[in-house]
N, C-alpha and C positions, 0 to 999 in steps of 0.2 A: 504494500500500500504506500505508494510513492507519494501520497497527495500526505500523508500523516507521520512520512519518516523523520521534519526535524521536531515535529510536535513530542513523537514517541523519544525523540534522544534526549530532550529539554526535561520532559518529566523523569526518565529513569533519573538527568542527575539532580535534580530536583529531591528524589529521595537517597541517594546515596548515604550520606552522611547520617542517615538516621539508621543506619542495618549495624552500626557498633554502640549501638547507645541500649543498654539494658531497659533506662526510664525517661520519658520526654518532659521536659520541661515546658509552659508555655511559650519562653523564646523559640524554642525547639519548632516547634508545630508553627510557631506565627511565620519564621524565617522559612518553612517547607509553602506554606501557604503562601508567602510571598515569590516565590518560584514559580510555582503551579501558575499563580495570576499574571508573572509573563509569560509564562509559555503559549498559555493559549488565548493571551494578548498578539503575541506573537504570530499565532495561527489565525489572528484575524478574526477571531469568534467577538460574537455581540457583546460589546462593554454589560450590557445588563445581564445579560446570562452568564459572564463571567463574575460578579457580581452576588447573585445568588448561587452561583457554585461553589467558590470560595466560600461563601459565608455557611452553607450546609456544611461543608466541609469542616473548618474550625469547628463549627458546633459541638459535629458530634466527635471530634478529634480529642476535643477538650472533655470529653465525658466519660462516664465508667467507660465505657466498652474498649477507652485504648488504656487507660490507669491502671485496670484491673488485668488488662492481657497478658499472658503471659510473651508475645513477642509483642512490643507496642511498633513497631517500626510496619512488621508486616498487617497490623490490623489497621494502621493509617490507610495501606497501598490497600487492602479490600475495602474501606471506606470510600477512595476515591473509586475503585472500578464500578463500587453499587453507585455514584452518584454521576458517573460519566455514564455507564449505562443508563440512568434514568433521563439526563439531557436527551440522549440520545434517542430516545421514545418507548423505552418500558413501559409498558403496558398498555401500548394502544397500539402495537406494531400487529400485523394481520395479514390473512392473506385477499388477494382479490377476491370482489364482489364480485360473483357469474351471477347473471341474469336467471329467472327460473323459467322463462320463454325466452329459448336463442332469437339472434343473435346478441349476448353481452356487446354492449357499445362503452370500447374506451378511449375516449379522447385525451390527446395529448397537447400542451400548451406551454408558452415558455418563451425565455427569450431567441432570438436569433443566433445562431450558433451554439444554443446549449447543447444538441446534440441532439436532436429531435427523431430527425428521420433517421440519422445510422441506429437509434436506439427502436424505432419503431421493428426496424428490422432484426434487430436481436430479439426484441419482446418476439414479436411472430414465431423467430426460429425454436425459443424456450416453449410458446404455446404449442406449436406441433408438437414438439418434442414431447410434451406431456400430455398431447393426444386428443388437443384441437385442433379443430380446422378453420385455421383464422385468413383472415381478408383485408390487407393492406390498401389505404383510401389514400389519394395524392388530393390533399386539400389545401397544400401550400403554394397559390396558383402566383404569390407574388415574391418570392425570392425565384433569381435566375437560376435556370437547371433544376430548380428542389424537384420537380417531379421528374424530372430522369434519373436524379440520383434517389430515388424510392424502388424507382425501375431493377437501378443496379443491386440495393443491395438486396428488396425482393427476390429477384434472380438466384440471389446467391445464396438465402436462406429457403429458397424453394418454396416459397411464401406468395401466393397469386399476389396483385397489385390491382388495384380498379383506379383507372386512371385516364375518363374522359374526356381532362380536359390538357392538352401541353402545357399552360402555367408560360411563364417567360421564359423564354429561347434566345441563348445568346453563342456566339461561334465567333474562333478568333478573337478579334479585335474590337466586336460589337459591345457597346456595352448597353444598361439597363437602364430606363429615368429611376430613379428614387420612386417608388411606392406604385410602381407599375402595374397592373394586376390585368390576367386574361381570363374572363371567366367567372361564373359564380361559385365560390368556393363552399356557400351554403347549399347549393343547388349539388352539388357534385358529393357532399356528403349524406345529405338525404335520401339522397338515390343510389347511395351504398347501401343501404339500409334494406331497403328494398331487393339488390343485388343479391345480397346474402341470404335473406328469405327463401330467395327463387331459388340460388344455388345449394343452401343448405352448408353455408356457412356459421360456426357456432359462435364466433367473434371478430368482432369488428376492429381495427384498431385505425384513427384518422389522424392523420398526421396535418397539421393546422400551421397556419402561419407567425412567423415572430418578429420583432422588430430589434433592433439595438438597443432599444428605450423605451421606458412604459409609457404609452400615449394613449389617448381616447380610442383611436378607429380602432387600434388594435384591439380593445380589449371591448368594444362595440361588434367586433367581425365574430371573437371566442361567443361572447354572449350568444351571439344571431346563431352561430352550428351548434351548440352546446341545447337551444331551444328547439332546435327543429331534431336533433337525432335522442334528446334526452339520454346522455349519457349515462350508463350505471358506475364508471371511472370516469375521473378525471385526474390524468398523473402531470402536475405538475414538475417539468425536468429543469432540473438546475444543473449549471456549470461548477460543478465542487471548485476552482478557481477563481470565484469573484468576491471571495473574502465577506467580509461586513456586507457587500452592498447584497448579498443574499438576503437577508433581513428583508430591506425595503422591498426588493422585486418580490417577495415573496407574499408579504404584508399585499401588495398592490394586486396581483391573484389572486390571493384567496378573496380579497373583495370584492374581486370585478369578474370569478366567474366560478368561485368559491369550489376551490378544486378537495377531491377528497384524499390525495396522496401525493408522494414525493417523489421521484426519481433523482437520484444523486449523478452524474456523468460525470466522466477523465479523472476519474480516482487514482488515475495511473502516470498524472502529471505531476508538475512540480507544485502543485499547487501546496498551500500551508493546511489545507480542510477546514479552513473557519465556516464553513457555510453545513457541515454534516452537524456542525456543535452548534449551530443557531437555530437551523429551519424549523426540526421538531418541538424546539423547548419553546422557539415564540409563536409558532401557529398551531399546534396544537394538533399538528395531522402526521398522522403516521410515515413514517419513511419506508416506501415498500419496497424498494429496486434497489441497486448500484451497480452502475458498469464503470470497469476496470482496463478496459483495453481498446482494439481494432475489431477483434475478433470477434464472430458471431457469439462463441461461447462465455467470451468473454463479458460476461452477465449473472447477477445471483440477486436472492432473494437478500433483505439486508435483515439482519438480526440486531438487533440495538446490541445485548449480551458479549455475541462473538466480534462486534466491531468495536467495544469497548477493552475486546484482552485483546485484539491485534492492537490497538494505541498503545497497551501498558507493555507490550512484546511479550504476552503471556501465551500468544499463538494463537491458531482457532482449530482447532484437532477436529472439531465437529464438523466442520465443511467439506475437512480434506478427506475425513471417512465418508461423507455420504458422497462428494464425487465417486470415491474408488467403488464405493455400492454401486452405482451406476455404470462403470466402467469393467468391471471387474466381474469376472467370473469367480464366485465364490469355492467353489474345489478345485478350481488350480490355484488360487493363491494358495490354500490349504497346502496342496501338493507341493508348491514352490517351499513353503515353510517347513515344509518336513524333510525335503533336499537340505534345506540349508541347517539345521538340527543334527542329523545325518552326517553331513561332509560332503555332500554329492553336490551340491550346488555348482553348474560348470557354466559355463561361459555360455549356452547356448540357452539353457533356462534364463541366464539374466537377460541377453537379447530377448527374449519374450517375454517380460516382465517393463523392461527398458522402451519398449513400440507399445505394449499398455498404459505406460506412466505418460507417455507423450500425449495419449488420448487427453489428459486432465489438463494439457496445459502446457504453459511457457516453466521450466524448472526453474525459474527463479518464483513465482510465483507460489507452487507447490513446498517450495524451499523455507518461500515466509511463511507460511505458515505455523514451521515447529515452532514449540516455544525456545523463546530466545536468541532468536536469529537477527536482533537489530545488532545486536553486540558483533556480526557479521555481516555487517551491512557492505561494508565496502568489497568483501570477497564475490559478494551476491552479484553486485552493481557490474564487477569485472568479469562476472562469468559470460563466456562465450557461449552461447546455444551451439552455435556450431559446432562445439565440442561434444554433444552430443551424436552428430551426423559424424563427424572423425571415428568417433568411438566404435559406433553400428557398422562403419564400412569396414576397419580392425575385423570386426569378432566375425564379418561375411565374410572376410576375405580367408578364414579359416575353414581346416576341414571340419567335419563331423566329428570327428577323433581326436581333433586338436580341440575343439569349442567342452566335447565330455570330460576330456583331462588334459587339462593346459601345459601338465608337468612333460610332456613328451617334446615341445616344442622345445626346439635346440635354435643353435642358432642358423641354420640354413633356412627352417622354416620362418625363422621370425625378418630374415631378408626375402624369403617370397611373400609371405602376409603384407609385409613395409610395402610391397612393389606392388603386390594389387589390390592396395588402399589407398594408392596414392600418397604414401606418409611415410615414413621416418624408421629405421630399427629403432632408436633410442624411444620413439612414438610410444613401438609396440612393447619394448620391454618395459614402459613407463606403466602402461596397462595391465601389463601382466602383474605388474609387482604391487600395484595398487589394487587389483583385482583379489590376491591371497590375500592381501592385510586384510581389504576390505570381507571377506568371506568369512574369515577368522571372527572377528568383529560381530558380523552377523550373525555367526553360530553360537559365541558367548549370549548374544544381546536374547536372541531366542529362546535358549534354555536358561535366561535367567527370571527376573521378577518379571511379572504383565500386568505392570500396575493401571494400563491404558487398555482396553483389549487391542488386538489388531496392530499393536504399538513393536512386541515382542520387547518388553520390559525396557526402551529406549531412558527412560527416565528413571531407572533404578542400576538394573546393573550394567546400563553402558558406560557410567560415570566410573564404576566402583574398579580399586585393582583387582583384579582377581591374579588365581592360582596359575603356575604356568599349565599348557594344558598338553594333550598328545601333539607332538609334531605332524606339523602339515605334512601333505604332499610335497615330495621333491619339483622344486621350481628355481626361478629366477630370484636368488635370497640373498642378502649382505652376506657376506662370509665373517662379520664379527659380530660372536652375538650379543653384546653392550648395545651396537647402535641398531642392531634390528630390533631389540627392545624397546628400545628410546623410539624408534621407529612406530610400533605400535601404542605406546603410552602415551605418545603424542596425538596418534589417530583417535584411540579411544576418547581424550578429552575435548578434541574438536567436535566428535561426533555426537557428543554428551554434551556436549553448551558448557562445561568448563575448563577450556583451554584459556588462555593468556591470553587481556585483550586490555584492552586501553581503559575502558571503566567498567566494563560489564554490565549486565542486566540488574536492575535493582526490583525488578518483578518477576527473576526467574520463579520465585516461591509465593505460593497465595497461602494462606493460613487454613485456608478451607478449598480444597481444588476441585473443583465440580466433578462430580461424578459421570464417566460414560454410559450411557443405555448399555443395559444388555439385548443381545441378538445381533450384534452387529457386525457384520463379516471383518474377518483380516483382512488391512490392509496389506498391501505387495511387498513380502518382506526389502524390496531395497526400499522402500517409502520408510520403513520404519529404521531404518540407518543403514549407509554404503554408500549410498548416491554421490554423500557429500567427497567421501572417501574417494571414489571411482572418477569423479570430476573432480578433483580437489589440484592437483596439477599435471603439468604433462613434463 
């Protein structure tokens, strides 16, 4: 979450200074307080709701529940999560209203370039996906191109588009007047309406026009479609990037066409997120959406909760297991984890675990999610993806025999692999040797504590030393064994969130860590540590 990374570094050190303190004094808690109120000063969040934040905050900092605690440092840091999650919209967060006679009409409203139509077409690609069949409206007849680019991304999410009218057309070197419009854009949404009846489409989604600026006509033109399709949603989408001025635009919506939700967009920019810490606490309407990317899938339901321990870099395990539910075949991960338990884990199961993982996403992504990964922020930022595609071409460019046991590879084969992957010997034995630690790694982390399910104990015994254990398969191995140790005691801490870092996480530990649903499959044991091991360098 690229839009929340200096907010999440300001408050880790915000609390630092409080994890060697046995008992807090008032200076203690005012000086923490005073932190907190630049940070997400900083972040650009609304002076008022900064305001009432802080001051909940002190209240009940200063009250039994942290005097009495037995750690007072960690029951501050669960103080702040229950009160950032509430900004955030606890308990009015929901999911969409369907219509009980199709087609659900959800209109969409906002400013100009918040991201309207790339999102209309995400929203589509996430309804089919969950097994609507929704219907794409070009009702944006007065920005240039907006309904070709409905067309495109339509297209792309396999999302029909209804789209009567062209909207302004411009090519080359043509440009637009200001406030041009071709078309009735009322007229073109009520007769979607209609369209979908006939077709037997179960939702509607209209993508509506925006301006740079809140002004009358615009918010006369929402009124005029919002009357004639009587929307059951109304997702107002905001730019996570426009700081404070979210407040006002937002304030000026809800009155002028009184939307019933939020969509958050470009969560994935540099924005500071002062706009996710205002819109719900000042209007009072739930935040249902947030997109993060380019990508169609790049889209999720927003949880106040999980978006409140991604700020504190406490992770969000819940999301990354119910992606892998989605992704993931439940008895081969099983299978894959009883390889790696075993010893058997060979190069060709992780390839097919590795073209799984890709389904969920960009790895950096999937990466933020563990907990405590901002304290590796900058490792994240420098990862190449395409280290990924190097890696996959490596393990293809192997036989069968080499991919089940890597220990046979000598070094002629690791110059024919180099040559028909296009890369490097030192490439391939970089892999290879990262690949054993990383294995090792994994078979400790498997048969030790599963304090997460689906985790394979990543948060107990990945940290811990353990005993030495039977020797591997003969491989590519330092020949002293001091620094192949040091070799792996290094691995296991990075992989575990307590390697050596500049300040560290001061929210790796909650006082009370939410408990996992049970039922919930394993994830793909390299999701639950190696990954970072297996990319960690070349």
């Amino acid at each position: 979450m690229a839009a929340f990374s200096s907010l999440t570094d300001r408050l880790s050190q915000a609390f630092t200074h409080l994890r060697s303190k046995g008992k807090l004094t008032e200076a203690d808690i005012d000086g923490t307080i005073r932190e907190i109120r630049r940070a997400l000063l900083d972040a650009d969040v609304s002076l008022d709701v900064v305001r009432s934040f802080t001051g909940r905050i002190r209240e009940r900092a200063l009250g039994e529940e942290v005097s009495k605690a037995l750690n007072p440092a960690q029951q501050v840091v669960s103080i702040v999560y229950d009160e950032l999650t509430g900004i955030l919209g606890a308990g009015v967060d929901r999911p969409l209203n369907f219509a009980k006679n199709p087609p659900t009409v959800i209109m969409l409203a906002g400013l100009q370039g918040a991201g309207k139509t790339t999102l209309a077409g995400k929203l589509g690609y996430w309804l089919k996906d969950a097994g609507h069949t929704p219907l794409l409206v070009a009702a944006d007849l007065q920005r240039p191109n907006a309904v070709t680019q409905l067309q495109v991304v339509g297209e792309r999410a396999e999302v029909p588009v209804y789209a009567p009218e062209p909207g302004v057309q411009t090519s080359g070197s043509e440009l637009a007047a200001p406030g041009q419009v071709t078309g009735d854009p009322v007229k073109v949404a009520a007769d979607s309406i209609r369209v979908a009846k006939d077709k037997l489409y179960d939702v509607v989604i209209i993508d509506t026009a925006g301006r740079l600026g809140v002004d009358q006509e615009l918010m006369e033109q929402a009124r005029n479609i919002r009357d004639a399709v009587h929307p059951d949603e109304i997702l107002f989408v905001i730019d996570a990037m426009i700081g404070q001025d979210a407040v006002a635009t937002a304030k000026a919506f809800d009155q002028g066409v009184d939307f019933t939700g939020v969509v958050l967009s470009k969560l994935d920019g540099d924005a500071r997120g002062g706009a996710a810490l205002s819109v719900a606490s000042v209007t009072g309407k739930p935040i249902l959406f947030d997109s993060n990317g380019e990508g169609l899938k790049d889209f999720e339901v927003f949880h106040p909760d999980r978006m409140a321990s991604r700020i504190l870099d406490m992770g969000d395990i819940l999301t990354l297991i119910e992606q892998a539910q989605r992704q993931f075949d439940e008895e081969e991960a099983r299978k894959a984890a009883g390889k790696m338990s075993e010893g058997s884990f060979g190069l060709d199961d992780f390839l097919e675990q590795l073209q799984q993982v890709r389904k969920l996403g960009s790895f950096k992504s999937i990466l933020g999610m563990i907990p405590g990964m901002a304290q590796h922020r900058k490792e994240l930022e420098q990862f190449d993806e395409k280290e990924v595609d190097r890696t996959q071409a490596i393990i293809q460019s192997m036989t069968p025999q080499e991919r089940r046991d890597p220990s046979i590879i000598d070094g002629s084969r690791r110059a024919r692999i180099a040559y028909g992957a296009g890369t490097t010997v030192s490439a391939v034995n970089g892999l290879l040797q990262r690949f054993e630690q990383a294995a090792k790694m994994m078979k400790r982390m498997t048969n030790g504590s599963r304090s997460i399910p689906g985790m394979g104990g990543m948060g107990a015994a990945g940290g811990k030393k353990g005993k030495k254990g039977k020797k591997g398969r003969k491989g590519s191995r330092s020949g002293n064994p001091m620094k192949r140790e040091a070799e792996e005691k290094a691995l296991r801490e990075r992989l575990s969130g307590k390697g050596k870092s500049s300040g560290g996480s001061a929210f790796a530990k909650r006082p009370e860590t939410p408990q996992m649903p049970e039922g919930l499959p394993d994830l793909p044991p390299n999701l639950g540590g190696g990954l970072g091991g297996l990319f960690g360098g070349r």
